[in-house]
C-alpha positions in Angstrom: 184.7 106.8 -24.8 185.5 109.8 -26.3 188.8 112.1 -26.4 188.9 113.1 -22.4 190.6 116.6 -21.4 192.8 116.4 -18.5 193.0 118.3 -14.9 195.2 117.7 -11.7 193.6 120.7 -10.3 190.5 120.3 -8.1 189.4 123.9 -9.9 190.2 122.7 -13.3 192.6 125.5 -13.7 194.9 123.9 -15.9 192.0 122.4 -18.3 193.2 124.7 -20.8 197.0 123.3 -20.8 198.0 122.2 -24.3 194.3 124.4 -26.0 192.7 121.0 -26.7 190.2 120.8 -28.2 186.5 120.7 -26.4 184.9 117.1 -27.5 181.2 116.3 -26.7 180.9 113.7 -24.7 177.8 112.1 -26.0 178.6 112.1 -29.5 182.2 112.2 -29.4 182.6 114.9 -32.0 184.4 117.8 -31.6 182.0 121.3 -31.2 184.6 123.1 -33.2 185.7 125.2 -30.1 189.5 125.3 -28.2 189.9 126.0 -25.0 192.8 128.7 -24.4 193.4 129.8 -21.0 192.2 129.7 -17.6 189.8 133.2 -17.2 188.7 132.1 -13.2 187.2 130.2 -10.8 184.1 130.5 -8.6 181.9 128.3 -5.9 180.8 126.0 -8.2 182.2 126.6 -11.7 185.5 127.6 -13.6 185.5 129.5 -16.5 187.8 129.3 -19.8 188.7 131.1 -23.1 187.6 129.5 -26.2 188.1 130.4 -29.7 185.8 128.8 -31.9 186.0 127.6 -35.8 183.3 128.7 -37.1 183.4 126.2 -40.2 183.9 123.2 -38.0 181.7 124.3 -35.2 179.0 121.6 -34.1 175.4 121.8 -33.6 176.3 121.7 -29.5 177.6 125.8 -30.1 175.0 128.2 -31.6 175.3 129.8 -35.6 175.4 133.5 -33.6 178.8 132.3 -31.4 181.9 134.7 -32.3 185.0 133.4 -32.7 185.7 134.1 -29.1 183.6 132.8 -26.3 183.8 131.8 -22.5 183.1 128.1 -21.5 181.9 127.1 -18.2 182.6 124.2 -16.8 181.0 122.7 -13.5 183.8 121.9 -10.7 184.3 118.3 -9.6 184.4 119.1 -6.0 180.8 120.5 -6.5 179.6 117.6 -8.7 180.8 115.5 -5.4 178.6 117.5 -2.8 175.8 117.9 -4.7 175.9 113.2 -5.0 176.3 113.2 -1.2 173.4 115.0 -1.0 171.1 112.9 -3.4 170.9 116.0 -6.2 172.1 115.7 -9.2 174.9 119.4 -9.8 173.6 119.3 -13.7 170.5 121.2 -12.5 172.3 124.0 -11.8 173.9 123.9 -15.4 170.1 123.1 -16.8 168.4 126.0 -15.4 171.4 128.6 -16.7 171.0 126.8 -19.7 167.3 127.4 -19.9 166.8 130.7 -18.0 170.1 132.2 -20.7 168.3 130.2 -23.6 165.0 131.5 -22.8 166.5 135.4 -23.1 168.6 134.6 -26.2 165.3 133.8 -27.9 164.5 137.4 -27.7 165.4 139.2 -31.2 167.9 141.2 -30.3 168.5 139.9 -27.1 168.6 142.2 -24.3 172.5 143.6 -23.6 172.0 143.6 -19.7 172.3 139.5 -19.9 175.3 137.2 -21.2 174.5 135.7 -24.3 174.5 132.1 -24.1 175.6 129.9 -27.2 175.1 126.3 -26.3 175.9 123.7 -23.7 177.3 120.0 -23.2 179.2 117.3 -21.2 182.7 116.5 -21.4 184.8 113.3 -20.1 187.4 115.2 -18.1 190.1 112.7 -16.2 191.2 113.8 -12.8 194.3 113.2 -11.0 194.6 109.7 -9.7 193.0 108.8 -13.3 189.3 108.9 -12.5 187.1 110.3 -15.8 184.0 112.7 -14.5 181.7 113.5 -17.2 181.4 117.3 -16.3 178.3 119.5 -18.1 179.7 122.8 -20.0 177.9 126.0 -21.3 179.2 128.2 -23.7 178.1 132.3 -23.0 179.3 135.3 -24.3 183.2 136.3 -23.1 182.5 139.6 -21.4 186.0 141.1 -21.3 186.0 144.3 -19.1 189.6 145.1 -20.4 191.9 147.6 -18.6 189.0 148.8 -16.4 187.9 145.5 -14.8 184.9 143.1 -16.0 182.8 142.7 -13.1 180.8 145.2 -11.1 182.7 144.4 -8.0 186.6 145.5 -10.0 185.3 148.5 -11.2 184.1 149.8 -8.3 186.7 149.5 -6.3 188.7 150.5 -8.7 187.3 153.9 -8.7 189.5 156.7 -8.1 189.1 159.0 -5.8 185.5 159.8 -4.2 184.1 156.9 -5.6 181.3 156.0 -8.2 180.1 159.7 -9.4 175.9 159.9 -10.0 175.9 160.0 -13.1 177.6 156.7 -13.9 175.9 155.2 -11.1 172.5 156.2 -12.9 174.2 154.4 -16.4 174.9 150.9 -14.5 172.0 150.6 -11.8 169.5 151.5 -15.0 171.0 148.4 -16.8 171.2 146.0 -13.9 167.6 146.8 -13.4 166.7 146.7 -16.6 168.4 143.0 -16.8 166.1 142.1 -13.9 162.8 143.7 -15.1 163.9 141.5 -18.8 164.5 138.1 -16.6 161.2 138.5 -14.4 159.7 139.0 -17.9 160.8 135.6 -19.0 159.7 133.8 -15.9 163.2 133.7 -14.7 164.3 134.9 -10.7 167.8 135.1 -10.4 167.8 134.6 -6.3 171.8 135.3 -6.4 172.4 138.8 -7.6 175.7 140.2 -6.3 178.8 142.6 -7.6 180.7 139.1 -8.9 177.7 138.1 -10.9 177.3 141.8 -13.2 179.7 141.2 -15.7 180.5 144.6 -17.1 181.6 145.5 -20.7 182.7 148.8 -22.7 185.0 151.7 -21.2 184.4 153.8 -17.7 181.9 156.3 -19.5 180.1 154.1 -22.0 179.6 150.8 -19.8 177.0 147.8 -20.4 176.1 145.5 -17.0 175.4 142.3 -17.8 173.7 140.0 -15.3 175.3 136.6 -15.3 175.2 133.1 -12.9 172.0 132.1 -13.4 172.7 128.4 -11.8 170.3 129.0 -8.5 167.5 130.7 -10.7 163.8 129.4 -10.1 162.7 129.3 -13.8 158.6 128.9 -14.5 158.6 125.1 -16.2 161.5 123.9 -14.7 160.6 121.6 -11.7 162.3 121.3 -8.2 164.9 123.6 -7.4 168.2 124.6 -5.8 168.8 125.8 -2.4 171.1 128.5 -2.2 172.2 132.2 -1.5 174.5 134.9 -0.7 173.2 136.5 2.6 174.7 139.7 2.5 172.6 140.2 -1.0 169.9 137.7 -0.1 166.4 138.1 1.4 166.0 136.5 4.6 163.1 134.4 2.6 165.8 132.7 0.7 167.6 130.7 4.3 164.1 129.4 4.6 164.6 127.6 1.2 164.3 123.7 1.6 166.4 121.7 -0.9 164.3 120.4 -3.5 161.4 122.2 -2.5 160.1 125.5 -4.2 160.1 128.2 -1.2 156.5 130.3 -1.6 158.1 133.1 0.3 160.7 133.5 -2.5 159.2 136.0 -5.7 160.3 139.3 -7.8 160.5 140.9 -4.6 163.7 138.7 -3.2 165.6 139.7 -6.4 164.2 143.6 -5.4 166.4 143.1 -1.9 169.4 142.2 -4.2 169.1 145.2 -6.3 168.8 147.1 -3.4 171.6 146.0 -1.5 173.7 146.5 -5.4 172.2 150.2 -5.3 173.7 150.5 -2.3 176.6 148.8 -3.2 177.4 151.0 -6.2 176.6 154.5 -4.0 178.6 153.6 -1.0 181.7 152.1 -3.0 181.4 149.3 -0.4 179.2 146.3 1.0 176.0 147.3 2.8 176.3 144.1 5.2 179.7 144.7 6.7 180.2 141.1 7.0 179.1 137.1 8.3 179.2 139.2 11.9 177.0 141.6 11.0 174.2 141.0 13.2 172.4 144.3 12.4 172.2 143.6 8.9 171.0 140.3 9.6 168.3 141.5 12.1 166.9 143.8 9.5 168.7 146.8 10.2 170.2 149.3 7.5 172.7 151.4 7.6 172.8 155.0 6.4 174.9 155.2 2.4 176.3 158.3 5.2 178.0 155.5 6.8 180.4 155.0 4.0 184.1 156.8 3.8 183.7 156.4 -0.3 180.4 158.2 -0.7 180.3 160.3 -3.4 180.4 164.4 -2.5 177.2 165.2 -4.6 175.4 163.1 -1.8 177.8 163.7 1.1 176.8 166.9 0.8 173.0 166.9 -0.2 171.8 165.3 3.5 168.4 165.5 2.7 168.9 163.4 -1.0 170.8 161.2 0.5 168.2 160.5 3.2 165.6 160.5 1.1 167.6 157.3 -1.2 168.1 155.9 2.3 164.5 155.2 2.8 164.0 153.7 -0.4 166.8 151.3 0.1 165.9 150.4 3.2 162.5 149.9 1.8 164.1 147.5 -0.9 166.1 145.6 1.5 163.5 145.1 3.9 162.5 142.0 5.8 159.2 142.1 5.7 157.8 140.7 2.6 155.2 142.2 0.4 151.2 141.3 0.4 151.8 139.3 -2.7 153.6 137.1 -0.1 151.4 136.5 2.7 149.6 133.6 1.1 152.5 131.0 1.5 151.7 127.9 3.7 152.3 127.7 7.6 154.9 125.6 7.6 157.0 128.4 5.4 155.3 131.5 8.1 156.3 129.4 11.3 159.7 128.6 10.1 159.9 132.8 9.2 158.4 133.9 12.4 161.2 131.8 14.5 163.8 133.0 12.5 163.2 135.7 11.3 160.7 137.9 13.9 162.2 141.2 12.1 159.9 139.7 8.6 156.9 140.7 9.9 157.3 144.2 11.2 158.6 148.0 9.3 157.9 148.3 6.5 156.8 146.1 3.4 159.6 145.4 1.0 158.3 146.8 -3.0 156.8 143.9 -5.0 158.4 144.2 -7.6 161.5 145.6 -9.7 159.8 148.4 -11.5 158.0 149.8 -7.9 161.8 150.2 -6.8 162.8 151.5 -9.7 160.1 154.0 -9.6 160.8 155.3 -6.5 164.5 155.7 -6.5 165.5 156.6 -10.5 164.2 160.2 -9.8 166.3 160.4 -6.7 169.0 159.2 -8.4 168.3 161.6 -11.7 168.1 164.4 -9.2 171.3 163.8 -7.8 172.7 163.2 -11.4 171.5 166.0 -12.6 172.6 169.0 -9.6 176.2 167.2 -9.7 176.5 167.4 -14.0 175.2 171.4 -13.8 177.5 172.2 -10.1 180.3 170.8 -12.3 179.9 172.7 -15.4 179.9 175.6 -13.4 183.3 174.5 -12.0 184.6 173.7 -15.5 184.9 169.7 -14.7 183.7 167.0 -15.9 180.8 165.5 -14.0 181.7 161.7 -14.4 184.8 159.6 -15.5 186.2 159.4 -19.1 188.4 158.3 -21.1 191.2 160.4 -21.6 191.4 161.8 -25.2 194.5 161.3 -26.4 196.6 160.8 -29.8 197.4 157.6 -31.1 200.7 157.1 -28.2 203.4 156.2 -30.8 205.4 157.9 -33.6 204.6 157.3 -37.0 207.1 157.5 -39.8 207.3 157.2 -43.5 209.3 154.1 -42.7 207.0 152.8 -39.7 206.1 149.3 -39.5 202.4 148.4 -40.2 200.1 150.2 -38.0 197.2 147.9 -38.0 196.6 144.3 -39.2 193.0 144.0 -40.9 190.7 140.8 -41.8 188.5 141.6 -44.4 184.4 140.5 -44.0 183.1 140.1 -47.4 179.6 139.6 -45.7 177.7 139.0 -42.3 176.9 135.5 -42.3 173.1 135.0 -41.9 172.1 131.5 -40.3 170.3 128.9 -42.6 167.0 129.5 -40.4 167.2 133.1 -40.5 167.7 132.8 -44.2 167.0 136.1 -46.4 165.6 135.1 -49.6 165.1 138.4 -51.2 168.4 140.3 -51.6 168.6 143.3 -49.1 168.7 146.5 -49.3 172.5 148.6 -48.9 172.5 149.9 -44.8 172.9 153.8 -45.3 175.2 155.6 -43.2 173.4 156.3 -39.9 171.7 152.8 -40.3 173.5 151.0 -37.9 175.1 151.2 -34.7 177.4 149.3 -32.1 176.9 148.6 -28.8 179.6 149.4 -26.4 180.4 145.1 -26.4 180.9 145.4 -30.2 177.0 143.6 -31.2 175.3 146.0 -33.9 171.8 146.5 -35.0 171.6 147.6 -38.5 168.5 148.3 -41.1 168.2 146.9 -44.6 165.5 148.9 -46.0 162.8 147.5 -44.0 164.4 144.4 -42.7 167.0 144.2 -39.5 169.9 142.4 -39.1 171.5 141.7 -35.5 175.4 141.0 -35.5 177.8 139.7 -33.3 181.1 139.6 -35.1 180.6 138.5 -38.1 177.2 136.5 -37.7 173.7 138.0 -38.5 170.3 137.2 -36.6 167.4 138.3 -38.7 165.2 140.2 -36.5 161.4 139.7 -36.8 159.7 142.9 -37.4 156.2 142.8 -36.7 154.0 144.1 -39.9 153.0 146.7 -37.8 156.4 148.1 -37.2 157.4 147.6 -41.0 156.7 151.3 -42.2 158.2 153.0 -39.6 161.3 150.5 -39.8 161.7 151.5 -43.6 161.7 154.9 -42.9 163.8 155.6 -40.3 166.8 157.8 -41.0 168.7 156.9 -38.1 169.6 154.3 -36.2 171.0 154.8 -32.2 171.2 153.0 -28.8 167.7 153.4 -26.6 167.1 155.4 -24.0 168.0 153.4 -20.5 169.1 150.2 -23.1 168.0 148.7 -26.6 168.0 150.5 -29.9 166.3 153.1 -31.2 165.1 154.1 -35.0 164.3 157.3 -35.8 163.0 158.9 -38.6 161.4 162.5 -39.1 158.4 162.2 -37.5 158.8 159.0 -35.6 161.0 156.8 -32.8 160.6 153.5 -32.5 162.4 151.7 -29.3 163.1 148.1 -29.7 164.4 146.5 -26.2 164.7 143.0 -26.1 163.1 141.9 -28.9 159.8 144.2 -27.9 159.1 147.1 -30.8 157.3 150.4 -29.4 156.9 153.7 -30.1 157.7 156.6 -28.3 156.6 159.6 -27.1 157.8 162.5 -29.7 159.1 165.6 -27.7 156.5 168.3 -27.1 156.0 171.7 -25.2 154.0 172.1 -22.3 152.3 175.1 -23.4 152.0 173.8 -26.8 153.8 175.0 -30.0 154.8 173.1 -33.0 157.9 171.5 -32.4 159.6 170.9 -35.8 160.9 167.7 -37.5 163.4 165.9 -36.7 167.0 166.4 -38.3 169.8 164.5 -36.0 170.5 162.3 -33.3 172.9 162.1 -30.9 175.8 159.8 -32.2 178.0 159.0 -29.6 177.8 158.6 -25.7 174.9 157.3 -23.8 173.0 160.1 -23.6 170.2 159.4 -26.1 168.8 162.7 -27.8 167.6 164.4 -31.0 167.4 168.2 -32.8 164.5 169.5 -34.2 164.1 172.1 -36.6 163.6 175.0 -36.0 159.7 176.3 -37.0 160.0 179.9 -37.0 162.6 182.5 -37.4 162.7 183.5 -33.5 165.0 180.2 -32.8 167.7 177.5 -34.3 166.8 174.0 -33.9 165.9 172.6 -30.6 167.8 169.8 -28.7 166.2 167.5 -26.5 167.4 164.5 -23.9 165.6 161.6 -22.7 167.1 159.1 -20.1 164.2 156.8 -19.7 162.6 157.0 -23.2 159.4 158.1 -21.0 160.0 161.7 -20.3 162.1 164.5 -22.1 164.2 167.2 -20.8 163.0 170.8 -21.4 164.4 171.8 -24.8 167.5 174.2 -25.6 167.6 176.6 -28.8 170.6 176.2 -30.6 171.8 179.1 -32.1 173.3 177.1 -34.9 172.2 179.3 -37.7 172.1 175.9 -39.6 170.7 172.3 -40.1 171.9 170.3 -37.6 173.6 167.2 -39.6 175.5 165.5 -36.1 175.7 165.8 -32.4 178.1 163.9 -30.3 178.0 164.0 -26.3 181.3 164.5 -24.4 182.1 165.0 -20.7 181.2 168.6 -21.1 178.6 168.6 -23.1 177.5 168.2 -26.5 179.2 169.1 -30.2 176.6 169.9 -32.5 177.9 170.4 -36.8 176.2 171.1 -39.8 175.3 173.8 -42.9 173.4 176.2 -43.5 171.3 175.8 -46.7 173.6 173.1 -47.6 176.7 175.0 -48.7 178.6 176.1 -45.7 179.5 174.5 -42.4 178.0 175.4 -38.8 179.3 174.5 -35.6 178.4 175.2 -32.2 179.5 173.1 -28.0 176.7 173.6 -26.0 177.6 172.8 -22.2 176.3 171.1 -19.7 175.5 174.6 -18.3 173.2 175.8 -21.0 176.0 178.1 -22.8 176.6 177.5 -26.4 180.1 178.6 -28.0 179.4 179.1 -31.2 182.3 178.9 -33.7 182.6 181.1 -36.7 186.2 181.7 -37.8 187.3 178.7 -39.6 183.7 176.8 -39.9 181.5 179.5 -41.7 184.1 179.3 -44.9 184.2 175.6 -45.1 181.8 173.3 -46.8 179.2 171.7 -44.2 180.5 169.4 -41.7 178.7 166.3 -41.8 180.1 164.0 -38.2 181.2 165.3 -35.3 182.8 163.7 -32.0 183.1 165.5 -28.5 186.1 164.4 -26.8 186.5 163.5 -22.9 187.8 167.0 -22.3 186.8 170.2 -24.4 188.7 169.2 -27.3 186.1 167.9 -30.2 186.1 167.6 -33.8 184.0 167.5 -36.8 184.7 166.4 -40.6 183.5 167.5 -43.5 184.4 166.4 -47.3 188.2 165.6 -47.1 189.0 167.7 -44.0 188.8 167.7 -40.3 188.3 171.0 -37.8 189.6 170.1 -34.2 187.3 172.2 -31.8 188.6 173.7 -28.4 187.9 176.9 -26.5 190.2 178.8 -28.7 188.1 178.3 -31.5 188.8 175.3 -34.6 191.6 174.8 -36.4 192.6 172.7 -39.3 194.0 168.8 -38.5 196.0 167.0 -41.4 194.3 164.3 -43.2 196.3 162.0 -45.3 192.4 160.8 -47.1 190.3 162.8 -49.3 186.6 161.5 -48.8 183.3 161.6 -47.7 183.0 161.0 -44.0 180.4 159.0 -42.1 181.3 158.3 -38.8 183.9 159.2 -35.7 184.1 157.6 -32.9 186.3 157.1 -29.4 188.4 153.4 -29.0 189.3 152.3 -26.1 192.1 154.0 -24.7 190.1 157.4 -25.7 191.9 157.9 -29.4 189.8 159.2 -31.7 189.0 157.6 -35.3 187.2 158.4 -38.5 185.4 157.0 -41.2 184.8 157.5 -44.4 183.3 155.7 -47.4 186.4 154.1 -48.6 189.0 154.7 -45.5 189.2 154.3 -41.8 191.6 156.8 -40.1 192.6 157.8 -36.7 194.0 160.8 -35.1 198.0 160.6 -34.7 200.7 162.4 -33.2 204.2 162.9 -35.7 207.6 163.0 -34.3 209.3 163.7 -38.2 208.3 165.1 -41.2 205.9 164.1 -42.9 204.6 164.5 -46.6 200.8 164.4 -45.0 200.0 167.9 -44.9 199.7 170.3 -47.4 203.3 171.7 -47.6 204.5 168.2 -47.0 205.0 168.9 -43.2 203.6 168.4 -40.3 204.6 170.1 -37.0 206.4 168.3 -34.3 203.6 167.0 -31.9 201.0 167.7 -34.3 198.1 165.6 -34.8 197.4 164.0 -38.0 194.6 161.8 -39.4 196.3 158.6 -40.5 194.5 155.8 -42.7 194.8 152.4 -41.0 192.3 150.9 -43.9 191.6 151.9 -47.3 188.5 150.5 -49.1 188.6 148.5 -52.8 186.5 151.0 -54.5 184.2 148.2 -56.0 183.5 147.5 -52.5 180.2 148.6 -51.1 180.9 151.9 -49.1 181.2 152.0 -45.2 178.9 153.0 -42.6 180.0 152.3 -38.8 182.3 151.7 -36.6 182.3 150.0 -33.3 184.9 148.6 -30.7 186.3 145.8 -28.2 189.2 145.0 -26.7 189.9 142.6 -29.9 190.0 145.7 -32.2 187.9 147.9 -34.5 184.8 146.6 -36.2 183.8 148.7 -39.5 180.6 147.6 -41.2 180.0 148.2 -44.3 176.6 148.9 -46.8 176.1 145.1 -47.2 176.7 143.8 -43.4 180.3 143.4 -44.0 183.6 145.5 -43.6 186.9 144.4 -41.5 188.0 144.0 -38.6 191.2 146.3 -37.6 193.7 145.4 -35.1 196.0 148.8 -34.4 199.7 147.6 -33.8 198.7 149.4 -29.8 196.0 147.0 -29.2 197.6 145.4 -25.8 196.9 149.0 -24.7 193.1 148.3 -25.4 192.9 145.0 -23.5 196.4 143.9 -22.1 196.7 140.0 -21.7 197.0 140.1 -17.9 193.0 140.8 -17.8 192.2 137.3 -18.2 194.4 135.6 -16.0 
């Protein structure tokens, strides 16, 4: 037998007592992970921290596992129902593994489902001495951090009036997205519901990520699993027969889930008000009006908010779609008895994408009359992170600020071998998700990175040119990546390359090349140049990577080398004819402050970052300009080089990067021999290095963050990880208890 772990909890809880280490129970090898702590415990499953070594991991946990990952570990009390019913519980572990595995084959997998990195059994003895063999999977840790990491924390832990429109645009877009990506792999989920969206990434920048896929009906798997959560589930789904694969049950049961999530997400509240609920379980919907946390830009636009009413309660509706009606009597009867309300009202939409088609606009609408009403009363139109100065002193004497572990190079799996060496990523040529994975271009090839591990990403021949000469590289419209060049965008979501639409005037017009893209926030856009002399260079926004906003001249007087989106609006730097620097804030209400005094005189800016309030900055060769409505003035730099990125952490601090340095913005309590004159004002904010580059290392390019610290990549796929001495700030340790 091999080395057992041992519980006295019915939940497992204390599994992780002693971090032993997690054996495989058929070949009684270690798989090279630790379990650390307790994370929680559901119906069926309880969840642990692992850390993984990655030089003695097994083949049981994938090459692309980062050194941190959540193990799942089926209950005993469940594994003892499902025997007194005659089922075997690893079925619901087998059909998570297959449904997860199935999505992780996509290159790069889609960021709206956990990752999964292998799965196993383990001899576990119980109190009173009994050993259970109990299966395991290993998926990505999604750690919320201070803001919460499901869907059901973070809404009600939103302040105030609620979830705002615009951030419930951002996290129903990639719920649905998560769907439309699982339907495309054969997969329903049948138990969608707030506990099972994992979210990632801070309150303005956040990823859903669908997760509990142990009730799924997966094409090629046989038989199934009974099971549901009726204030999310279809009526369909109480009709299910153990064993037996339910006809009524298609795309359109997950479409009520969504629906009642939508709902969810808007109200601030459940849509079913409970297991007494009789109106809800007769097929009756209640108006998002009904709910004491609706947000005021529907509260008070009656007619929007009726109009999202119907197409919820279309969503949610009993009556099953057309594509439905062909299922056997015995399924029909058994509906009809139970269920009159399922064959009168209206037909619930088919599928995910006919939902989706019907309420996004609404919901755009909305997003878009609340984001212009608030620019107008000088506030922000959604949540954000609080921009803010690193929030301790710094001192000639201070301890070390930041403990860094260098990456000499992303590892690249013996399968996904590159033979030929690759070429150096430029700066613009990668970029992090908001849960730290990154998609970065080597001349014509791609690499996919989670930590320090790289998948190879197939490129179809097709795609090759326009992969080789894109200039940029930024996250998708409504999810995925996008690579831009000049004259070109290519979207890859989910392991699926195409091209999109370039922006164009209705009237027609040349609309010139393109010159930037925006950097930072999820608001995906580019600048054109300009093509005549009666207009700067033209923004333009997409949120669907369908459709584009009308565009907005930018009286830049420049080339537009950076935009950054903020709460207000967006930060736009460059130069004109390459020798001096431009910068302009356009809001969210179509007015542009252009800034002159202090910009004009300086060499061109080349990265720029818009804070959470008004406050933004740009960086040029060996200096940085802080931006506010007074105009720019000059911060204190204690680095002299060439920058290529900023960026937000966490907690809303803002960092730079440069070819050879990573800095981010301080406040000083003492002198200080950083600024010219060796002194910096009390309070003052000063750019402090918290990594300096070897300079026979290859150059930097990016810079990305989780709650375990900064990730900077650099021109060969590797960098260093940086852990600021604040980090408990980031992610404090209470978060996974």
């Amino acid at each position: 037998m091999s080395l057992v772990l041992r519980s006295t909890d019915d939940e497992l809880r204390d599994l992780a007592q002693g971090s032993p280490p997690l054996i495989d129970a058929a070949s009684g090898e270690s798989t090279g992970a630790r379990l650390i702590r307790c994370i929680g415990a559901g119906g069926m499953s309880t969840v642990f921290l692992a850390e993984l070594d990655v030089a003695a991991r097994s083949d049981r946990i994938s090459p692309l596992a980062p050194a941190r990952i959540a193990v799942k570990f089926l209950q005993p009390t469940t594994q003892q129902e499902f025997r007194r019913q005659n089922l075997d519980a690893s079925d619901v572990f087998v059909r998570e593994t297959v449904a997860l595995g199935r999505m992780m084959e996509r290159r790069p997998p889609t960021e709206f489902v956990v990752g999964y990195y292998g799965c196993g059994d383990a001899d576990v003895e119980l109190a009173g001495g009994e050993v259970r063999r109990l299966p395991w999977l290993a998926i990505e840790l999604v750690d919320g951090g201070i803001d919460g990491g499901t869907l059901t924390q973070r809404v009600h832990r939103a302040a105030g009036d609620g979830i705002d429109p615009v951030r419930a645009l951002r996290l129903l877009r990639g719920m649905f997205e998560g769907v439309s990506a699982l339907h495309a792999e054969g997969i329903l989920h049948r138990d969608l519901k707030p506990d099972n969206v994992l979210v990632a990434g801070p309150v303005d920048d956040e990823t859903p990520k669908l997760a509990d896929c142990g009730i799924a009906r997966v094409d090629g798997v046989l038989g199934t699993v009974a099971g549901t959560t009726p204030t999310y589930g279809g009526p369909e789904q109480q009709i299910s027969l153990q064993g037996e694969s339910n006809p009524l049950i298609g795309p359109w049961t997950d479409v009520h889930a969504l629906a009642a999530l939508a709902w969810f997400v808007l109200a601030g509240e459940e849509w079913c008000r409970g297991v007494d609920d009789s109106a809800w379980h007769h097929g009756q919907r209640r108006s998002l009006r009904t709910s004491p946390r609706l947000h005021p830009a529907l509260m008070n636009a009656p007619e929007l908010a009726s109009a999202i009413d119907a197409v919820l309660e279309r969503g949610a509706s009993h009556r099953l779609p057309d594509e439905a009606s062909s299922a056997p009597e015995v399924y029909t009867g058994l509906a009809r008895a139970l269920y009159p309300s399922m064959f009168r009202g209206e037909p619930r939409y088919a599928g995910v994408d006919e939902l989706g088609a019907a309420l996004f606009p609404l919901l755009d609408e909305c997003a878009a009359a609340w984001t212009a009403r608030a620019a107008i009363e000088n506030r922000a139109a959604t949540v954000v992170r609080t921009t803010q100065l690193v929030p301790f002193a710094v001192t000639a004497v201070a301890e070390p600020i930041a403990s860094v572990v260098e990456i000499v190079r992303a590892a690249v799996t013996p399968s996904d071998a590159v033979r030929t060496p690759l070429e150096p990523v430029n700066p613009g040529g990668a970029v992090f998700q908001p849960d730290g994975k990154v998609l970065a271009r080597f001349g014509e090839r791609l690499l996919y990175m989670i930590g320090d591990r790289a998948h190879k990403v197939a490129v179809p021949s097709e795609w090759r040119p326009l992969v080789a000469t894109s200039r940029w590289l930024a996250r998708g419209p409504g999810g995925g990546f996008a690579l831009v060049g000049p004259g070109h965008i290519l979207l890859v979501r989910g392991g699926a390359f195409s091209a999109m639409r370039l922006p164009e005037r209705a009237g027609g017009g040349g609309v010139g090349r393109i010159e930037s893209v925006v950097e930072s926030g999820p608001v995906f856009g580019v600048i054109t140049a300009e093509v005549d002399e009666s207009g700067g260079p033209e923004l333009w926004t997409s949120n669907d990577g369908k459709a584009w906003s009308q565009p907005t001249i930018l009286p830049l007087g420049g080339e537009a080398r950076a935009v950054s989106c903020g709460a207000y609006g967006f930060l736009v730097v460059g130069a004109r004819r390459g020798l001096r620097g431009r910068a302009l804030f356009l809001g969210f209400d179509g007015q542009a402050s252009v800034y002159t005094a202090g910009v004009n005189e300086r060499p061109p800016l080349s990265v720029g970052l818009a804070g959470a309030t008004r406050e933004a900055w740009g960086a040029g060769s060996g200096f940085v300009l802080g931006f506010d409505r007074g105009g720019a003035t000059s911060e204190a730099v204690d680095h002299q080089g060439e920058p290529v990125a900023m960026a937000l952490d966490l907690v809303g601090v803002p960092w730079l990067v440069c070819e050879r340095a990573v800095l981010r913005r301080h406040a000083v309590t003492t002198a200080s021999s950083l600024a010219p004159g060796g002194h910096v004002p009390q309070g003052g904010p000063v750019w402090r290095t918290y990594y300096r580059r070897d300079p026979s290392a290859p150059s930097l390019v990016a810079i990305g963050f989780t709650p375990d610290g900064a990730r900077v990549l650099d021109a060969r796929g590797g960098g260093a990880t940086i852990v600021p001495r604040d980090i408990e700030m980031w992610a404090p340790r209470a978060r996974l208890g």
